[in-house]
C-alpha positions as a Markdown table, in Angstrom:
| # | Residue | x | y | z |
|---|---|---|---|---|
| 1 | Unk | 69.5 | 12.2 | -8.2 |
| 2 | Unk | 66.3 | 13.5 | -9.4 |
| 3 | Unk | 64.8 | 14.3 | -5.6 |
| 4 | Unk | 68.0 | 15.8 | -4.8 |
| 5 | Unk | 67.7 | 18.0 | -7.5 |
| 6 | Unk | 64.3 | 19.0 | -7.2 |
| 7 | Unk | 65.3 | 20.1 | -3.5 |
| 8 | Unk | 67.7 | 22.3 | -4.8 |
| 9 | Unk | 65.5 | 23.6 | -7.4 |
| 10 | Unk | 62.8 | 24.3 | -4.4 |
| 11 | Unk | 65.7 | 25.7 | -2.5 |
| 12 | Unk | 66.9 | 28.2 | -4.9 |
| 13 | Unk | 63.5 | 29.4 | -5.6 |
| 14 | Unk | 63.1 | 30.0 | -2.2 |
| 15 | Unk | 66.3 | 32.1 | -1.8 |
| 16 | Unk | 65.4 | 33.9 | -4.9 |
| 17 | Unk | 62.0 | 34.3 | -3.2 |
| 18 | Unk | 63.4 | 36.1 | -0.1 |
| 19 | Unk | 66.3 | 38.1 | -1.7 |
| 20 | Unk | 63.3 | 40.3 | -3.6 |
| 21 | Unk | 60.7 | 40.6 | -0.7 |
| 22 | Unk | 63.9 | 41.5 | 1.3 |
| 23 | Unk | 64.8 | 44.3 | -1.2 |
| 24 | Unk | 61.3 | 45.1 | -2.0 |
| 25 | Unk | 60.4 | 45.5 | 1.8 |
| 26 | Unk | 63.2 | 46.1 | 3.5 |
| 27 | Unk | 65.2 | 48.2 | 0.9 |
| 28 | Unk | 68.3 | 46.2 | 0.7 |
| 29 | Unk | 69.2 | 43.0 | -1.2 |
| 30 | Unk | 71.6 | 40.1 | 0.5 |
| 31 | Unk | 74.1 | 41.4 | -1.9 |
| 32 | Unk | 73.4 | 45.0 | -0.8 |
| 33 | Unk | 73.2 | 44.2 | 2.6 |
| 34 | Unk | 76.9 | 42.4 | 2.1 |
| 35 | Unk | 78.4 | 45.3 | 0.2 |
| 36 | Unk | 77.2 | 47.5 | 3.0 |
| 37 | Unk | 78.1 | 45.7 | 6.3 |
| 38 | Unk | 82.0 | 45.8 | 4.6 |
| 39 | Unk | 81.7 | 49.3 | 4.2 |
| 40 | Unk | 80.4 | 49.8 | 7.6 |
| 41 | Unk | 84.0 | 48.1 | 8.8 |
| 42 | Unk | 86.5 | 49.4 | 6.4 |
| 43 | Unk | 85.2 | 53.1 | 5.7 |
| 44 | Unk | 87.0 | 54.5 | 3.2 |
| 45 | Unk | 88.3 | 51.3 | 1.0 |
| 46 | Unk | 88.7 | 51.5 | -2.6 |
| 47 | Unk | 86.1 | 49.9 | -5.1 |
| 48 | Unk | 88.8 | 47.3 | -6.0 |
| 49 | Unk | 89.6 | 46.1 | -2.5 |
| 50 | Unk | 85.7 | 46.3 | -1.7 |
| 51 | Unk | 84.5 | 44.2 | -4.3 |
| 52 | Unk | 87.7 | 41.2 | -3.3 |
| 53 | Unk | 86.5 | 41.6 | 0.6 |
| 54 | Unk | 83.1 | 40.8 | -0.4 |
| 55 | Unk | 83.3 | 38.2 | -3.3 |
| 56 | Unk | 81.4 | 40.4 | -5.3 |
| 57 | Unk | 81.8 | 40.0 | -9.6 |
| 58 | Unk | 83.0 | 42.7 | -11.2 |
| 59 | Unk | 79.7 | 43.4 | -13.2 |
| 60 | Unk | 77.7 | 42.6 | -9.9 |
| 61 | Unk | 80.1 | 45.2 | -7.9 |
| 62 | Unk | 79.3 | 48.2 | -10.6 |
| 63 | Unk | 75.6 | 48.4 | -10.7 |
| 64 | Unk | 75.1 | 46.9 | -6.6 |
| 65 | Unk | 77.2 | 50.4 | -5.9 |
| 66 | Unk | 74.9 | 52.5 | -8.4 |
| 67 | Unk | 71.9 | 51.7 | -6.8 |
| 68 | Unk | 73.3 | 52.2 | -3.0 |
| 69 | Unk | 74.8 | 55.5 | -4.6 |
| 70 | Unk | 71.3 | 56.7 | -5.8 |
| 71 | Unk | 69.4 | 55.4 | -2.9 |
| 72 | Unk | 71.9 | 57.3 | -0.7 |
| 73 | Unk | 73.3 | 54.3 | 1.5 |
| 74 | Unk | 76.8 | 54.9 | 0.4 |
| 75 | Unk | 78.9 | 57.5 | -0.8 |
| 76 | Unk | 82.2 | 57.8 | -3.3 |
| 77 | Unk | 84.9 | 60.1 | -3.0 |
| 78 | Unk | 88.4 | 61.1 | -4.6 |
| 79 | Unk | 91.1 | 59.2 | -3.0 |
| 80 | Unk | 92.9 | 62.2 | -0.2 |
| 81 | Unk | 96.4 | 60.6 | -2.2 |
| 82 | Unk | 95.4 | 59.4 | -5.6 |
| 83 | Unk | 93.0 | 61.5 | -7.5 |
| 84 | Unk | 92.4 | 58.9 | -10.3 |
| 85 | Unk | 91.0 | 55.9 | -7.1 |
| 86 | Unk | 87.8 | 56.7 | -5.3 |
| 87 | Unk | 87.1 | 55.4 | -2.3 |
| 88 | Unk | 83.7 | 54.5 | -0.1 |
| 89 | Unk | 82.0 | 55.0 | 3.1 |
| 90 | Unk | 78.7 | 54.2 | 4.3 |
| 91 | Unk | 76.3 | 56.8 | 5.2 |
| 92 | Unk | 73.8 | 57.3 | 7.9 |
| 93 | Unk | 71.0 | 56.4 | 5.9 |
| 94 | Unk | 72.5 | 53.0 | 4.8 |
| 95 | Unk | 73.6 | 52.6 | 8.6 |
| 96 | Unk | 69.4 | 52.7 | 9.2 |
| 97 | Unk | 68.7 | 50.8 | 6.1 |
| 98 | Unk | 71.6 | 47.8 | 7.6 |
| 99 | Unk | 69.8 | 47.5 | 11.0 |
| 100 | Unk | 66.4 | 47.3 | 9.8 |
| 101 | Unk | 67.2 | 44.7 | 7.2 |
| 102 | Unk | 69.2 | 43.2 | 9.7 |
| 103 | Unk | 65.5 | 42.8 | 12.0 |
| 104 | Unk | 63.7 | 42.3 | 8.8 |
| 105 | Unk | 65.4 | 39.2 | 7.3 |
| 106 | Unk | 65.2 | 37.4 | 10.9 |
| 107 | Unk | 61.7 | 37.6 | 10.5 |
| 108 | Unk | 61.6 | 36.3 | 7.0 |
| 109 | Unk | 64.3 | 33.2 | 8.2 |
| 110 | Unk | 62.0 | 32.5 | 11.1 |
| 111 | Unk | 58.6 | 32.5 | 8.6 |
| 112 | Unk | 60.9 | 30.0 | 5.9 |
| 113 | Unk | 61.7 | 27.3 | 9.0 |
């Protein structure tokens, strides 16, 4: 029990590992990335349907869409029908920032094998 634990120990550090070098070089976490690529195909969703397509916790959901705000990846807007919902769309920028992670975290994968 204890080796399979260790490997799982040596397995999460890794992952930890890469999520920061991926957001440190390549601007965007795993969770970033995630939140992103769902916005890239359902443009215009509402938070609440956003965060159940991508599994995202509540908490998690709230400050992962700050920082893509204030980075300028994504956008929020009134809802065109319901003043009091906003919805989401991806913008250019986070369209670059998805590709190049995209290439980037290949590279990483290929350098952990």
């Amino acid at each position: 029990m204890n080796e399979i634990i260790e490997k799982l120990v040596h397995q999460n550090i890794q992952f930890v590992n890469l999520n920061r070098r991926a957001e440190k070089e390549l601007q965007l976490s795993l969770v970033q990335f995630h939140l992103l690529d769902a916005l890239e195909k359902s443009p215009g969703i509402s938070a609440q349907s956003l965060a159940k397509k991508t599994g995202v916790h509540p908490s998690t959901f709230t400050q992962t869409v700050k920082r893509l705000t204030k980075k300028e990846f994504m956008f929020e807007m009134v809802h065109p029908r319901d003043t009091r919902k906003r919805v989401y769309g991806i913008t250019a920028k986070g369209r670059e920032a998805c590709k190049n992670f995209i290439d980037g975290i290949a590279r990483y994968l290929v350098a952990i094998e």
